[in-house]
C-alpha positions in Angstrom: 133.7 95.2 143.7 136.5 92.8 143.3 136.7 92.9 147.1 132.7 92.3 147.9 133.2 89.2 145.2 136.1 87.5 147.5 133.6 87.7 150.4 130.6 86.8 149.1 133.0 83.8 147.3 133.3 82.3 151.1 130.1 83.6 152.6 128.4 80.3 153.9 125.0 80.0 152.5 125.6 82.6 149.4 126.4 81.8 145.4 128.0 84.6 143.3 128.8 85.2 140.4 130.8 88.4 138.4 130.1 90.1 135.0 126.8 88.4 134.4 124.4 89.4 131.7 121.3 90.4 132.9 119.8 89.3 129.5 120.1 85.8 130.7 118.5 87.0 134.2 115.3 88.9 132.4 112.0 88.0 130.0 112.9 90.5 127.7 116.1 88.7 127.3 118.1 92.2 127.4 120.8 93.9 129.2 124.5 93.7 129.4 126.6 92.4 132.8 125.5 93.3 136.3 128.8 93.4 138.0 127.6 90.8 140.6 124.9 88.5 141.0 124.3 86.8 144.2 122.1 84.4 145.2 121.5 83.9 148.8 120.2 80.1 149.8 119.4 80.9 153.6 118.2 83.9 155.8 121.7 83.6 157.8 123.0 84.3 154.1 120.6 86.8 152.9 122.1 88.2 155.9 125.8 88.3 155.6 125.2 89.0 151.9 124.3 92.3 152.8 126.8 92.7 155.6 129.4 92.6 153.0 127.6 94.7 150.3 127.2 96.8 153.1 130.8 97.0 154.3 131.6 97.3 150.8 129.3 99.6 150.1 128.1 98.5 146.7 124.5 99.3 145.3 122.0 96.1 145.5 118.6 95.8 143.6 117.0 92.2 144.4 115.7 90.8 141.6 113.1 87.3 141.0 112.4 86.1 137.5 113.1 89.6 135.8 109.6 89.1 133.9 108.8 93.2 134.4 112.1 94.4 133.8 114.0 96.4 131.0 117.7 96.3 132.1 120.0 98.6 130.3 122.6 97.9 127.4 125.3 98.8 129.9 124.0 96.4 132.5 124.2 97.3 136.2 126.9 98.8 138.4 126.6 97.0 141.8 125.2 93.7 142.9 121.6 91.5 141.7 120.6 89.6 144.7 118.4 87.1 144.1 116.3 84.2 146.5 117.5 80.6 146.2 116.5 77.2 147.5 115.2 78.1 151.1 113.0 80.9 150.1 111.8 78.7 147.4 109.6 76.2 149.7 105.7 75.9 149.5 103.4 74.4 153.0 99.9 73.7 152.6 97.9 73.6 156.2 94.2 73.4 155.8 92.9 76.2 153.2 96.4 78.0 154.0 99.5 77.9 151.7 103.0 79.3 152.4 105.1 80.4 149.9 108.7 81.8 149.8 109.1 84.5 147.8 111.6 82.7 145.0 108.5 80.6 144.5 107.4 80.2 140.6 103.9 81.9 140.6 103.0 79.7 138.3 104.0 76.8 140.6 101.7 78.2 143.4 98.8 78.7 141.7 99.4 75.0 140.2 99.8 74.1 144.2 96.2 75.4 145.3 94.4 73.7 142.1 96.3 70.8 142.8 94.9 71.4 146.9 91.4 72.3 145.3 91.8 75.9 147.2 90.0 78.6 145.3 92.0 82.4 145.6 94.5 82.4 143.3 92.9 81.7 140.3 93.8 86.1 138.8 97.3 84.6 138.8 97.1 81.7 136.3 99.0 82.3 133.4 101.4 85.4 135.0 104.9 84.6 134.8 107.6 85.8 137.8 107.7 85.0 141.4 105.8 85.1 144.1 107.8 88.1 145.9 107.9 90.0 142.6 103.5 89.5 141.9 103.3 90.8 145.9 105.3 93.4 145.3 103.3 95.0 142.5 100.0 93.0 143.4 99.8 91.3 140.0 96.8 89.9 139.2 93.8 91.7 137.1 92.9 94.7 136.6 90.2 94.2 139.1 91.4 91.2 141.1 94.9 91.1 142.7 97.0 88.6 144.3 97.2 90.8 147.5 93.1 90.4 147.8 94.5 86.3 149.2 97.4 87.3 151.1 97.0 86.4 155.0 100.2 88.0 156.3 103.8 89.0 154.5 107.5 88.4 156.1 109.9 90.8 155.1 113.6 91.9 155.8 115.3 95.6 156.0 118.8 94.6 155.6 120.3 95.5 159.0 117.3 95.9 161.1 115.7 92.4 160.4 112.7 90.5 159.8 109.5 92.0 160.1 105.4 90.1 159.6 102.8 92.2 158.1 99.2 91.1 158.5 97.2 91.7 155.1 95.4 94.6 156.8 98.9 96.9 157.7 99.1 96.6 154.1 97.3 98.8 151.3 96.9 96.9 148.2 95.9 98.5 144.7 96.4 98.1 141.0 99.9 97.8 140.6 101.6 98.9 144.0 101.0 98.5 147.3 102.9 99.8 150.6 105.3 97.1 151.7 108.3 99.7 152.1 110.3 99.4 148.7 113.5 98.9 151.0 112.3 96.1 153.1 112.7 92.5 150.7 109.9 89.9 150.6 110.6 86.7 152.0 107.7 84.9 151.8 103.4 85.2 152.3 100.9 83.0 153.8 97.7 82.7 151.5 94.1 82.5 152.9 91.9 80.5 150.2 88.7 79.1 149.8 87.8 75.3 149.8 86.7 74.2 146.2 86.6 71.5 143.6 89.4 70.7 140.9 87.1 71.0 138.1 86.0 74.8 139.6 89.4 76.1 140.1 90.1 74.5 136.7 87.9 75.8 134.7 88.2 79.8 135.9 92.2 79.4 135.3 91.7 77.6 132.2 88.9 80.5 131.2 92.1 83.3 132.5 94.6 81.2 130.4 92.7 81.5 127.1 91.8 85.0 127.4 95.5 86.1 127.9 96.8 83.7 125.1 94.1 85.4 122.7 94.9 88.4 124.1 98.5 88.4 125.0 101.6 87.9 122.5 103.6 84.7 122.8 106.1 82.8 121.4 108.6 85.9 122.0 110.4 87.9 124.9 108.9 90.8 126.2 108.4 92.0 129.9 104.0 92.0 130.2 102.3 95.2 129.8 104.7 98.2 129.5 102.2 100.8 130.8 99.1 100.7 133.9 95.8 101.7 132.5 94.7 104.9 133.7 92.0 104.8 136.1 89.1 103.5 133.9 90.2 103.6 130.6 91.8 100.8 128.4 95.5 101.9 127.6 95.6 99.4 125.6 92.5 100.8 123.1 94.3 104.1 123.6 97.3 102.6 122.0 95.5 100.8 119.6 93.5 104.7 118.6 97.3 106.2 118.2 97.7 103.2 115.5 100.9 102.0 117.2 100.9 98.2 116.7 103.5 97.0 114.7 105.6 100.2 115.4 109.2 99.5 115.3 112.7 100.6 116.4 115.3 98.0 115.7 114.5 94.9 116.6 111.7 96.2 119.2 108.3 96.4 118.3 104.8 96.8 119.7 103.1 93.8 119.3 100.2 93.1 117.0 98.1 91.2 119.1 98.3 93.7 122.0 99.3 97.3 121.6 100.5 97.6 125.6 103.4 95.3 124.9 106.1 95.5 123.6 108.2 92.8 122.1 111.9 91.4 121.0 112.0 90.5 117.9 115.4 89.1 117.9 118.8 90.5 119.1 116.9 94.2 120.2 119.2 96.4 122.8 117.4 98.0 125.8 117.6 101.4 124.0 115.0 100.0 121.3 112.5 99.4 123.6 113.3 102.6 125.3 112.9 104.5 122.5 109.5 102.8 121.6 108.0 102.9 125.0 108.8 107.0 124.6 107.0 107.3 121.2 104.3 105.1 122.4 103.7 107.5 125.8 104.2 110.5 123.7 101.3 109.5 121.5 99.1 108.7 123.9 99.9 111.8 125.8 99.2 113.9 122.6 96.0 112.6 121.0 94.5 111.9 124.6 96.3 114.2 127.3 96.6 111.7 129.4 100.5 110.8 130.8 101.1 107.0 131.5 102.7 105.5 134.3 104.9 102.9 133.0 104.7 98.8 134.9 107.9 97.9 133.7 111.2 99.0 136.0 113.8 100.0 134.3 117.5 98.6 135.7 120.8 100.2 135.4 119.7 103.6 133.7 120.7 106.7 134.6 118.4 109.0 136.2 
């Protein structure tokens, strides 16, 4: 590792950094040091970062805003690689707007309100990137980002760039299939021509429901589990009696029974063993086995 740190140290176009703690890289604000945490500034970076990790051979997980992710106590063995200032550009041509993937979502959906472009109004109030709301369509439950994408540029370290066109990709609720060892660079977005006050007024209608919906004011990660088909997992949660359920410092949160909140200094293994109780539950009194939405970093197995 000490070796990959040296290179990276003089790799033009690259920031790194060693023993960083991925509570300071994560929403939940938990998880101990990833061994290495690059940022690459450039494609010609992106791509000689992973010539080295490569060479190297040390384990990379990219990694945006970290606002779906439970990262472990121990932290990660290998290297975070996350997009800086070149994949972090937004162009507006006509009803169209680019975005790199290290874009705030938040900031693109601002940008096509500001543009009075209709589309991305699903998005408004969902924290994380653009690349990391494209990689698990966020959005909804019935509307999605991917519903506005145009095309999608990715890279497979060491074959290269590739464009997808919205229709070579299959979007859903919570996945689509953008191979999961390609990394997004960046979309184009195909919206609709509006007014201020109309795009206003549906994201402002979106940010009320979540904040009366949604718990705030402390670090979780979103919803920890997808609903299942048509039913609420969330009033499945709520019929096992689960909020205000607690191990350590973790707790499911009043307001919402799907999340699943830090209360103050909780370790990844409190929310671990919450999320378990809370799936067990619901696989108990309902029968029905939840697929979790948050990723889980640096565990084993």
């Amino acid at each position: 590792m000490l070796r990959a740190f040296k290179a990276l140290s003089t790799t033009e176009g690259v920031s790194v950094a060693s023993d960083v703690a991925l509570a300071s890289c994560t929403t939940y604000r938990i998880g101990g040091p990833a061994d290495l945490v690059a940022v690459a500034n450039t494609y010609a970076g992106l791509v000689s970062l992973f010539r080295v990790l490569e060479a190297e051979q040390v384990p990379w997980v990219i990694l945006g805003r970290g606002s779906n992710v439970l990262a472990s106590d121990a932290g990660y063995r290998g290297c975070v690689v996350r997009l800086g200032s070149e994949f972090d550009r937004i162009q507006v041509e006509g009803t169209t707007i680019s975005a790199g993937a290290g874009v705030l979502l938040a900031r693109l959906v601002n940008k096509s309100l500001s543009e009075e472009l209709s589309g991305l109004e699903c998005c408004a109030g969902i924290p994380g990137t653009v690349g990391g709301a494209l990689s698990m369509d966020a959005g909804s439950r019935h509307e999605w980002i991917g519903r506005a994408v145009r095309d999608v540029v990715t890279y497979r370290p060491g074959v290269g760039m590739r464009r997808y066109l919205a229709s070579d990709i299959e979007w859903g609720y919570r996945w689509t299939t953008i191979p999961s060892d390609e990394i997004i660079l960046e979309a184009t977005f195909e919206l609709a021509r509006s007014t201020k006050a109309a795009v206003a007024s549906e994201m402002n209608r979106r940010l009320a429901r979540r904040r009366a919906t949604q718990p705030t004011g402390k670090p979780c990660c979103g919803s920890v589990f997808k609903n299942p088909g048509d039913r609420s997992v969330g009033a499945m949660l709520e019929g096992c009696q689960l909020k205000g359920y607690r191990v350590g410092q973790a707790a499911v949160s009043d307001r919402h029974a799907n999340f699943v909140v830090n209360e103050g200094g909780a370790r990844a293994t409190d929310v671990l063993a919450v999320i378990n109780h809370m799936h067990g539950q619901v696989q108990e009194r309902y029968g029905v086995d939840l697929t979790p939405e948050v990723k889980f970093l640096g565990f084993e197995g």
